[in-house]
N, C-alpha and C positions, 0 to 999 in steps of 0.2 A: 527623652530628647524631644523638642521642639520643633515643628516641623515650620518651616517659613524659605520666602523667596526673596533677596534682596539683591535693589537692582540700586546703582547710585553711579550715574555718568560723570566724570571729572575731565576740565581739560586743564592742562599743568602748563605755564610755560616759563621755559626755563633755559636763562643762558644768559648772555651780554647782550643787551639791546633790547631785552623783551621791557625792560618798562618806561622804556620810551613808545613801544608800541601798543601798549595796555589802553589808551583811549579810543583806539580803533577796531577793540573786542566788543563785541556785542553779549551783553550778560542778560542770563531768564531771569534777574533780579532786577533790585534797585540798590542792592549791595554787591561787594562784592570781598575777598577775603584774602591781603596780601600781609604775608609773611616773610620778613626777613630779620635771619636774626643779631642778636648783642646790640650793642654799640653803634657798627657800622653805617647802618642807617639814616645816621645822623652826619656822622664823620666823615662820611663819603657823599653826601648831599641826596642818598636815593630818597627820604619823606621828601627833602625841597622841591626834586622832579615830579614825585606824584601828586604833591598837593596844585601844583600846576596845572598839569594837564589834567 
């Protein structure tokens, strides 16, 4: 067995209204990694909102 230490901080957010509030997070990137999934996305306009803001 392998011995190793792994550390990886995540903040999730998650609920009604959080992507509206996604431009006022501050990210240790220049990316950042939003998943939602099927269809919906589109059919509910949440890409229209994010490429928005």
């Amino acid at each position: 067995m392998y011995n190793f230490n792994f550390y990886m901080p995540t903040k999730v957010l998650f609920g009604p209204g959080k992507l509206s509030e996604l431009h006022s997070e501050q990210l240790p990137g220049k990316k950042a990694l939003i998943a939602i999934g099927g269809q919906s996305v589109k059919k509910y306009g949440y890409l229209e909102t994010l490429e928005k803001n």
